[in-house]
N, C-alpha and C positions, 0 to 999 in steps of 0.2 A: 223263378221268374217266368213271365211269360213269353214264351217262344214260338215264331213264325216263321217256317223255311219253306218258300214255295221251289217248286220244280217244273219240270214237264217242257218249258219252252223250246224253240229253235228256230230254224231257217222253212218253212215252207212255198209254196206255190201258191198265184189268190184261185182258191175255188178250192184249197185243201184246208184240211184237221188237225187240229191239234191239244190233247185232254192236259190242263195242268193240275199239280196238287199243291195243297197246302199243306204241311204238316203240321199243327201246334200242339202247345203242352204249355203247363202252369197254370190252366185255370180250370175251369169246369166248363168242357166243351158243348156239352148237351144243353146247355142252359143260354147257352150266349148266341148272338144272332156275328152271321159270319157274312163277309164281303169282299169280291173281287173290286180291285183300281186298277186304272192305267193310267203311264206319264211318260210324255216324250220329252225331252229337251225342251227349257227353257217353257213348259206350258203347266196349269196345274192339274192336281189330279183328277180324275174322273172318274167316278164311281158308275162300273160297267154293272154288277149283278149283287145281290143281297138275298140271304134266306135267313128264315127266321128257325127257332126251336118247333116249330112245329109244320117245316118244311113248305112256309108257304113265299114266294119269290116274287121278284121284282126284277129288272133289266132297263139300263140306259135305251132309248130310243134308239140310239145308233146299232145295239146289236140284238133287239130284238128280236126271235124270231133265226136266230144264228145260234145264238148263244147259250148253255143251259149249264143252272150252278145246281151242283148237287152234295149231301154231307154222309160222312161215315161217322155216325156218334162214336161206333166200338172203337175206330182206328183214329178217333179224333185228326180226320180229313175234310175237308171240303175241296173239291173241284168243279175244275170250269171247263166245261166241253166244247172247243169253240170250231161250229163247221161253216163253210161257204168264206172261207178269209178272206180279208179286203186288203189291200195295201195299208190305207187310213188303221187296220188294228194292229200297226206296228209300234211296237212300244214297249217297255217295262213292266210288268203285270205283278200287283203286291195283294199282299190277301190283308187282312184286316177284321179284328170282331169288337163286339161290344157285351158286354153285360152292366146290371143294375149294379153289382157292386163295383166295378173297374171303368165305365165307362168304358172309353175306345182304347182300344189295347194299345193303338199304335193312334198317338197326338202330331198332329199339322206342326209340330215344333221338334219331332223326334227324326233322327235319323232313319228312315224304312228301310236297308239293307240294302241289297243287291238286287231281289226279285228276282224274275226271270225274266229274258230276256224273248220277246217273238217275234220275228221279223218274218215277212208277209212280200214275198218278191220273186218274179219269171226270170 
C-alpha cells in the first residue's frame, strides 16, 4: 500500500531553517508528481510546493522565494527546505503525490496522519 511518513519538523526561531522529508513507498516514485501542504487548526489545507517527474516546481505565494521542494527518485524522498521562517508557517506539514494511475495518494476524505509538526516562535 501506499506509504507517506514525513519527518524533519520542530520548534525554531522566525529568521531560522528547517529541511523536512518525506519518505514513501508503494507506488512508483519517479513517475508520480509530489507535494508539500499545510494545516493549522480548524482551517483547510494549503498546498505550499509541488514538483513534477521531471523536476519542474511551483510554490504557494506565501512562500515563495523561502521555500524550495526538492526529490530523491533512488531514496524515493521528496523535501522541503524551508529558510527565512515566519511565524504564519506554523503548522502541520503533510507530503502528498499523485500519478495517472492512483490519482492522489492521499483524498480530502482520508485520514493524513500525524505529519510533522513546525512551529516557528522567539
Amino acid at each position: 500500500q501506499v506509504q507517506l511518513v514525513e519527518s524533519g519538523g520542530g520548534l525554531v526561531q522566525p529568521g531560522g531553517s528547517l529541511r523536512l522529508s518525506c519518505a514513501a513507498s508503494g507506488f512508483t516514485f519517479s513517475s508520480s508528481i509530489m507535494m508539500w501542504y499545510r494545516q493549522t487548526p480548524g482551517k483547510e489545507r494549503e498546498l505550499v510546493a509541488r514538483i513534477t517527474r521531471t523536476e519542474s516546481t511551483d510554490y504557494g505565494d506565501s512562500v515563495k522565494g523561502r521555500f524550495t521542494i526538492s526529490r530523491d527518485n533512488a531514496k524515493s524522498t521528496v523535501y522541503l527546505q524551508m529558510n527565512s521562517l515566519k511565524p504564519e508557517d506554523t503548522a502541520v506539514y503533510y507530503c502528498n503525490g499523485w500519478n495517472i494511475g492512483l490519482g492522489f495518494f492521499r483524498k480530502d476524505v482520508d485520514y493524513w496522519g500525524r505529519g510533522t509538526q513546525v512551529t516557528v516562535s522567539s
